[in-house]
C-alpha positions as CSV (number, residue, x, y, z in Angstrom):
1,X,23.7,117.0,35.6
2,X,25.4,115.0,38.4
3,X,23.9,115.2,42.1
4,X,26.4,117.2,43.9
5,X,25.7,115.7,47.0
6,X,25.7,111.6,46.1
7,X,29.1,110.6,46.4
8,X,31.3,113.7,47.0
9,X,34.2,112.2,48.5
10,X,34.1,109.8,44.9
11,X,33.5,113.2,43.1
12,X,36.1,115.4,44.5
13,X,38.7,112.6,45.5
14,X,38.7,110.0,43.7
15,X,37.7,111.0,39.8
16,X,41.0,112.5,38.5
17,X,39.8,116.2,39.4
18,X,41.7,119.0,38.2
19,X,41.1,118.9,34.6
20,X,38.8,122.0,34.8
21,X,37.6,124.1,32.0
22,X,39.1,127.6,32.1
23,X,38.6,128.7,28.4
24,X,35.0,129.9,29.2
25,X,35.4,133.0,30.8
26,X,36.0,136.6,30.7
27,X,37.9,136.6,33.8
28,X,36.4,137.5,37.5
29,X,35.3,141.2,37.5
30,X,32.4,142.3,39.3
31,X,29.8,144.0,37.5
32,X,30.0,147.8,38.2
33,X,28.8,149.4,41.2
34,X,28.6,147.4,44.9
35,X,26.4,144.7,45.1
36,X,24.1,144.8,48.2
37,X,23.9,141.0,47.7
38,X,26.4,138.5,50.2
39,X,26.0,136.1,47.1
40,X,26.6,139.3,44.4
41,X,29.7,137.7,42.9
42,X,30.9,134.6,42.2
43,X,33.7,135.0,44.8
44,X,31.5,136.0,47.5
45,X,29.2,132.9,46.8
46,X,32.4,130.5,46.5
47,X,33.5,131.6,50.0
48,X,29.8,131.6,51.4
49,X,29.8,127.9,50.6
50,X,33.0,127.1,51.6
51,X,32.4,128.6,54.7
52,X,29.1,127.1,55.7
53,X,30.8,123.6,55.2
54,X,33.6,124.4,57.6
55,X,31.0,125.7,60.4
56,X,28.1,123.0,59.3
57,X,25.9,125.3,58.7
58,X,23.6,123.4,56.2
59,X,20.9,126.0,55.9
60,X,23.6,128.8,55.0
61,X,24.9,126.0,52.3
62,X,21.9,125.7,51.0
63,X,20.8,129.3,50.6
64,X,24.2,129.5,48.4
65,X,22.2,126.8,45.9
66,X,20.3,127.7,42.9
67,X,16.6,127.6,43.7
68,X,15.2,124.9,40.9
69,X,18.6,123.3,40.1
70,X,18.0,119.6,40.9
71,X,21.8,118.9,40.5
72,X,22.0,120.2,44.1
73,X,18.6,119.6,45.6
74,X,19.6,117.7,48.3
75,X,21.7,120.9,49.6
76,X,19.5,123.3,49.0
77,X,16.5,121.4,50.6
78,X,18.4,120.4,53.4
79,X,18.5,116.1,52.9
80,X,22.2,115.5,53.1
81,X,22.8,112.7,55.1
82,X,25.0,112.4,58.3
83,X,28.1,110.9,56.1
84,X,27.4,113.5,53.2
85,X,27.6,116.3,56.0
86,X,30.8,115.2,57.3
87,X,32.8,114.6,53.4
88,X,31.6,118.1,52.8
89,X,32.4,119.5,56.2
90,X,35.8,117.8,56.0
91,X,36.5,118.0,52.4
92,X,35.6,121.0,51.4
93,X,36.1,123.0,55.0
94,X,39.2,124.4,53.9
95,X,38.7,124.6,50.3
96,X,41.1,127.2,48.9
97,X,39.5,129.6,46.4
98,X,41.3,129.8,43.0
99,X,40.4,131.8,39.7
100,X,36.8,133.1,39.1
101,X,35.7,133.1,35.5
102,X,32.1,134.4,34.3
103,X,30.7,133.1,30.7
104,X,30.8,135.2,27.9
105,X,26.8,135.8,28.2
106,X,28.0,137.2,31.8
107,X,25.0,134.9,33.6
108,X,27.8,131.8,34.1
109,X,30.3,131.5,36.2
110,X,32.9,129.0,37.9
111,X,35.1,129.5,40.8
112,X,37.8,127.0,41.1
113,X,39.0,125.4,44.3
114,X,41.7,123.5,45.6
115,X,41.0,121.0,48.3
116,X,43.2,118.6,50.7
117,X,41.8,115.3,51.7
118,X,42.9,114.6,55.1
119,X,45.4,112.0,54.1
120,X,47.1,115.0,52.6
121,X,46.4,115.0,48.6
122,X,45.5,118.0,47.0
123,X,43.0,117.7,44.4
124,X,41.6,120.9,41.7
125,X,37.6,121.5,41.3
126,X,34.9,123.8,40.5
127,X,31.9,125.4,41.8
128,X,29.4,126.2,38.7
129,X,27.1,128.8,39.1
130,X,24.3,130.7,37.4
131,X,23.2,134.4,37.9
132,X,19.5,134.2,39.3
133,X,18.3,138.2,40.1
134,X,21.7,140.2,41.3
135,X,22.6,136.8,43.1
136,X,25.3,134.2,42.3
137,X,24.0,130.9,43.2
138,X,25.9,127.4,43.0
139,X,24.4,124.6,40.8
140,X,27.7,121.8,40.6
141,X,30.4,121.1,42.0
142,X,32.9,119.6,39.1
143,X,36.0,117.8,39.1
C-alpha cells in the first residue's frame, strides 16, 4: 500500500488522478438507525478529514486514520513533516466531496474528492476506508 503522506502533492497532482474505481460499491447509504459516531459513515469521515486539513488540525486528521494501517501511519501518529502539513493543508483544504460507495461485504468504502491545486487544476481522488467497530476510518488516499 502506498504511504499516504510521502509525496502527496506527486500523489494527488501529478499522477494522472481521476481514474478511480467506482464499480465496487453499493452506493452511499448509511446503515439503519443514527450513528452516535462523528466517523459513523463514510461521508462524515471524508468531511472530518477534509476539514482537519483546512484548519491544520493534525491530531483531528489523525484520529480520522485507521488504527494499524501503516499506509497512513505518519498521519495517524502525528510525523508529517512541515512541507507534508502544508500540501495537505493546501491541497486538500478545500477538497470537494463527491460519490460515497461501500463494498459489497459493507466493511469498504471510498469517498471520492475533487481537489484544485492552487495554480487552478482540478484533479479526481479517493479516500479508502475500512469499517473498524461502528467507525469509518481512512487508510489511502488514491489517485
Amino acid at each position: 500500500m502506498r504511504l499516504l503522506a510521502a509525496g502527496l502533492a506527486c500523489l494527488v497532482f501529478a499522477c494522472g488522478c481521476g481514474k478511480s474505481d467506482s464499480t465496487s460499491g453499493s452506493g452511499g447509504s448509511p446503515s439503519s438507525g443514527p450513528s452516535a459516531s462523528k466517523y459513523g459513515t463514510p461521508e462524515a469521515t471524508a468531511k472530518a478529514f477534509f476539514a482537519a486539513c483546512a484548519a491544520a488540525d493534525w491530531k483531528a486528521l489523525g484520529e480520522c486514520c485507521a488504527p494499524k494501517d501503516e499506509g497512513i501511519a505518519e498521519i495517524r501518529d502525528g510525523k508529517l513533516s512541515a512541507k507534508e502539513k502544508e500540501n495537505f493543508q493546501k491541497l486538500l483544504g478545500a477538497a470537494k466531496l463527491g460519490e460515497a460507495t461501500k463494498g459489497a461485504d459493507g466493511k469498504t468504502a471510498a469517498v471520492k474528492f475533487t481537489a484544485t491545486s492552487p495554480s487552478g487544476k482540478q484533479k479526481e481522488g479517493s479516500l479508502k476506508m475500512v469499517l473498524d467497530g461502528s467507525d469509518w476510518k481512512v487508510v489511502d488516499l488514491e489517485d
